[in-house]
C-alpha positions as CSV (number, residue, x, y, z in Angstrom):
1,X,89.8,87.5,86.6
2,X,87.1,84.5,86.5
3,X,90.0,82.2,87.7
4,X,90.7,83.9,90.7
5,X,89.4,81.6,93.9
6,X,91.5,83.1,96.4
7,X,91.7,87.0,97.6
8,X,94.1,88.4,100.9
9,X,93.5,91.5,101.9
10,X,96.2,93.8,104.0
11,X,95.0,94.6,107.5
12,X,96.6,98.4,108.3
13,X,95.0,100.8,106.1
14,X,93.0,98.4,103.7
15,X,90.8,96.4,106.8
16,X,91.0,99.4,109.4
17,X,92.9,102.9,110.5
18,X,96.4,102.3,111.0
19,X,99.2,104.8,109.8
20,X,97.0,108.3,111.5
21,X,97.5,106.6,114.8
22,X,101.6,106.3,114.0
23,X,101.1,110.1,112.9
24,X,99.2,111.4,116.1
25,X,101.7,109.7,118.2
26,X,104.5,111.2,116.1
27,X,102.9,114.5,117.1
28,X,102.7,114.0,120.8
29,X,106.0,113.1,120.9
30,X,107.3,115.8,119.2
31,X,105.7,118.0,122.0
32,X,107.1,116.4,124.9
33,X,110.6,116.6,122.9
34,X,110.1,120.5,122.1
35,X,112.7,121.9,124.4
36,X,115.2,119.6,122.5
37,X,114.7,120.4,118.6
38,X,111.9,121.4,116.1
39,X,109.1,119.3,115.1
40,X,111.1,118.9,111.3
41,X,114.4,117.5,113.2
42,X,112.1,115.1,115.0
43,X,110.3,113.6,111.8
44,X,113.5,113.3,110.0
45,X,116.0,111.9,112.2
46,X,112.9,109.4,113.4
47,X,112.5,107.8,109.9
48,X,116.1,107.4,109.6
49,X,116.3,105.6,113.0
50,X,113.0,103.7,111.8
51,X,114.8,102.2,108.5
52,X,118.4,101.5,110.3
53,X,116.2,99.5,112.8
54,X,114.0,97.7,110.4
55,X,116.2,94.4,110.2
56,X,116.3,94.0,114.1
57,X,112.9,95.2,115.1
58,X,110.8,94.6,112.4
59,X,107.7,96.6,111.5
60,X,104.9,97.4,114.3
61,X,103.9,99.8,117.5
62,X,107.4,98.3,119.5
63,X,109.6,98.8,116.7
64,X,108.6,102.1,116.3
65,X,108.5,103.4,120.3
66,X,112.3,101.9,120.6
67,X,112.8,103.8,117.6
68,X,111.2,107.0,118.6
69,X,113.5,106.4,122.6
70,X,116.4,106.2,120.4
71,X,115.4,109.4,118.6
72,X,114.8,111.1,121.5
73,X,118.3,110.8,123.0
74,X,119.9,111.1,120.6
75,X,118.7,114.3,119.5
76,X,118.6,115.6,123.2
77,X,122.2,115.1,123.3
78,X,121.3,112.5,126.0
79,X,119.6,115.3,127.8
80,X,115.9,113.7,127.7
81,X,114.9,112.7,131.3
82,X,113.6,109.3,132.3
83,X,110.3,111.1,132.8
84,X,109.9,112.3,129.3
85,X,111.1,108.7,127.9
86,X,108.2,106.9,130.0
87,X,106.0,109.3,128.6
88,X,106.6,108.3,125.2
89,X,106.6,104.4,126.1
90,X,102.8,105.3,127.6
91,X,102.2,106.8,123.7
92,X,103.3,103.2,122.5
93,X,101.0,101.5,125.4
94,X,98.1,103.7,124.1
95,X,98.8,102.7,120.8
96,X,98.8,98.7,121.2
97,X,95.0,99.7,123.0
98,X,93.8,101.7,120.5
99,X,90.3,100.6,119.4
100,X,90.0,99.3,116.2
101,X,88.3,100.8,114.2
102,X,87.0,99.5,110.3
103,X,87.1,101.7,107.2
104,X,83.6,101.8,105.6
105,X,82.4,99.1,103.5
106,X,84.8,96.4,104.9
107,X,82.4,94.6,106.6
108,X,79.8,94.4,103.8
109,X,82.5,93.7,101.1
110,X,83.6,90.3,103.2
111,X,80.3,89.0,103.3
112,X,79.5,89.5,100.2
113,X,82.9,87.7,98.8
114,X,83.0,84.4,101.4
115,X,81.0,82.1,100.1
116,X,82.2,82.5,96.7
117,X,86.0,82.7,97.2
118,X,88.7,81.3,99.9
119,X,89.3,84.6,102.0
120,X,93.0,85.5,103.7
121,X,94.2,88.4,105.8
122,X,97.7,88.8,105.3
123,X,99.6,91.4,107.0
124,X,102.9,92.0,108.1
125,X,104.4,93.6,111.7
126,X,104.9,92.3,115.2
127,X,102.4,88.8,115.7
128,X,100.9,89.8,118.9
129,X,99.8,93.2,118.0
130,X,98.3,92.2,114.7
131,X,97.0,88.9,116.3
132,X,95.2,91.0,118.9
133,X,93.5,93.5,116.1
134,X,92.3,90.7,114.1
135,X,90.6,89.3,117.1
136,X,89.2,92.7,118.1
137,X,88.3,93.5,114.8
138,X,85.7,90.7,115.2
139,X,86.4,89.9,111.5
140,X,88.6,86.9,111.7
141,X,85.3,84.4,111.5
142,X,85.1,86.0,107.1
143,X,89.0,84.4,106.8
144,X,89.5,81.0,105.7
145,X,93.6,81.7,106.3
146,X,95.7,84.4,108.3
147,X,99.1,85.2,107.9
148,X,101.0,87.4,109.8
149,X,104.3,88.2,108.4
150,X,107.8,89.9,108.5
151,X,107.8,91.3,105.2
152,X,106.1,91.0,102.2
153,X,108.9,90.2,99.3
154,X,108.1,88.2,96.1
155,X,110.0,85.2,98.1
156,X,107.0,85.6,101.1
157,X,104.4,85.7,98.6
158,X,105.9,82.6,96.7
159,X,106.4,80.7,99.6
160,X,103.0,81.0,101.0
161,X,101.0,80.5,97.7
162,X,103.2,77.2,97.3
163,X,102.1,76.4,101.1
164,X,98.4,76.5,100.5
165,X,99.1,75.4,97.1
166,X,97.7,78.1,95.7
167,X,98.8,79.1,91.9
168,X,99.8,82.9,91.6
169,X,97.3,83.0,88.4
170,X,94.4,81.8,91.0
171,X,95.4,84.4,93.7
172,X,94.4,88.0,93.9
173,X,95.6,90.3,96.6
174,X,93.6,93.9,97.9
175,X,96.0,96.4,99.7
176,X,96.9,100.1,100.3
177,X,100.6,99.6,99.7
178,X,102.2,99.4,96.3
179,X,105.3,98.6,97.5
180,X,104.1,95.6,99.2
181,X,100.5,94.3,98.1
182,X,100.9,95.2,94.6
183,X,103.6,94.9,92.7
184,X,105.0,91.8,94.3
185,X,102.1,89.8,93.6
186,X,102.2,91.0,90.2
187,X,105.7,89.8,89.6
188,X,105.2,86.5,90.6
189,X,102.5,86.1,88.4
190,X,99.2,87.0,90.7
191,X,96.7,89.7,90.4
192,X,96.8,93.0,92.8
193,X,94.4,95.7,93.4
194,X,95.5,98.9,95.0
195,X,93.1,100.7,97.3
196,X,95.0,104.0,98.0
197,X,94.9,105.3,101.7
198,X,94.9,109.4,102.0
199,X,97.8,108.7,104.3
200,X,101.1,106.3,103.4
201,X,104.5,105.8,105.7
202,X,107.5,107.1,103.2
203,X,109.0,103.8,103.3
204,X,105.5,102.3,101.3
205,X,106.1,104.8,98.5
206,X,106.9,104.0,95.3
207,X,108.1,106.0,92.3
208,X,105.0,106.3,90.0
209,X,107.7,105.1,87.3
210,X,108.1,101.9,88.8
211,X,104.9,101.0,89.3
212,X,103.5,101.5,85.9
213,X,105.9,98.6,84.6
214,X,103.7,96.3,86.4
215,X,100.0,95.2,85.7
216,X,97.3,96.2,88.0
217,X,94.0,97.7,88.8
218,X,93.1,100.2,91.1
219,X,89.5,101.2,93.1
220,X,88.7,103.9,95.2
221,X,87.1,102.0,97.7
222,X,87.1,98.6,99.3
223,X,83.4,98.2,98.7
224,X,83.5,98.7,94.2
225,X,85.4,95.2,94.6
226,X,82.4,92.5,94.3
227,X,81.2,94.6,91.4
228,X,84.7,94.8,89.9
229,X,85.1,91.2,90.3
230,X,81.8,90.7,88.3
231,X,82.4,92.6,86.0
232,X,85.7,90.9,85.5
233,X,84.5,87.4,84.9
C-alpha cells in the first residue's frame, strides 16, 4: 500500500458510537408501544418499514423516527395516541443531541496519519445531522475533504475519486461496514479496511460468502492502522 496518499474514514461506528444509540431508542420505544404488541413484533415490522422507506427518506435519526411513527400505527391498529407518538418524536430529538462521543484511539490515529496523507471523512445519512457531529466531534480540523452522502455505491465512490481526481489505486478507505466501506471500494479498484463494530444494522450485513470474493484487510482497532500502513510500504 506505499501508493496510497489518500485515506476516508466512515463517521458512525468507525469515528464514534452510532448504531447503540438507534438500539436504545428502539428499546424505549418498544416500552411506550407495549400495550400494542411484543418487543419481537416491534423490531420486525420496524426494519421492514425502515427498508420500504429508504428511497424517500434516506438513512439518518429523521428517517428512522418517521419510520418508527409509521410502525407504531400501524401496529396499534391506529390505536397509538398522539401522546405516545410525541413521545417517540422526543426519542428522535434526544437522539439528534446526543453527545458525541469517540471510540478509542481515533484521535491519536488522525494525528499521527495527517501530515503524511490527504485525510476524508466520508459518511452517508441526512447532511445536517452528520454536519452537526463532525463539528461537535471537534475533529473536522484532521480532514483535508468531507463528504456527506446518500449512499455509498461503486457509482458514489467513482464519482467522487474522479472529483478530487483521485485514482482508486491511490485511495484507501477505513470503515465498520462491509457492505458499504469495503467491498465497493474494492471493486472499483481501491483498497478497504474493515474495522468491525460489536454492533451492525441488518441492512450492513453481508453474507461472509460474498465478501471473501473481494480483497481486503481487516484490524481490530482503529489505532493498529499507522503501524499497518508501515508495515505495508
Amino acid at each position: 500500500m506505499d501508493n496510497i496518499n489518500v485515506i476516508a474514514f466512515d463517521a458512525d461506528d468507525t469515528l464514534w458510537v452510532n448504531e447503540p444509540i438507534y438500539r436504545k431508542t428502539e428499546e424505549q420505544c418498544k416500552q411506550i408501544l407495549e400495550p400494542y404488541l411484543s418487543p419481537p413484533e416491534l423490531s420486525e415490522k420496524l426494519y421492514e418499514t425502515e427498508m420500504k422507506n429508504l428511497k424517500l427518506f434516506g438513512y439518518g435519526i429523521k428517517s428512522f423516527t418517521l419510520s418508527l411513527i409509521e410502525t407504531a400505527i400501524e401496529l396499534s391498529d391506529n390505536q397509538v395516541s398522539a401522546g405516545e407518538i410525541q413521545k417517540i418524536i422526543d426519542l428522535g430529538k434526544e437522539m439528534r443531541q446526543h453527545p458525541v462521543e469517540l471510540l478509542p484511539g481515533v484521535e491519536e490515529t488522525l494525528r499521527e496519519l495527517e501530515d503524511e496523507y490527504k485525510l476524508m471523512v466520508l459518511t452517508k445519512g441526512d447532511l445536517l445531522d452528520q454536519e452537526s457531529k463532525i463539528a461537535r466531534s471537534g475533529l473536522d480540523p484532521h480532514f483535508d475533504y468531507i463528504e456527506i452522502v446518500s449512499d455509498k455505491s461503486t457509482d458514489t465512490y467513482s464519482r467522487l475519486l474522479s472529483h478530487y481526481s483521485i485514482e482508486p489505486s491511490n485511495f484507501l478507505m477505513v470503515g465498520n461496514s462491509l457492505k458499504s466501506d469495503v467491498l465497493p471500494v474494492c471493486k472499483i479498484g481501491g483498497h478497504a479496511i474493515h474495522i468491525p463494530y460489536h454492533i451492525t444494522w441488518d441492512h450492513e450485513e453481508v453474507d461472509p460468502d460474498e465478501a471473501q470474493k473481494d480483497g481486503y484487510h481487516e484490524l481490530d482497532d482503529i489505532s493498529q492502522l499507522p503501524d499497518f500502513l508501515n508495515r505495508s510500504e
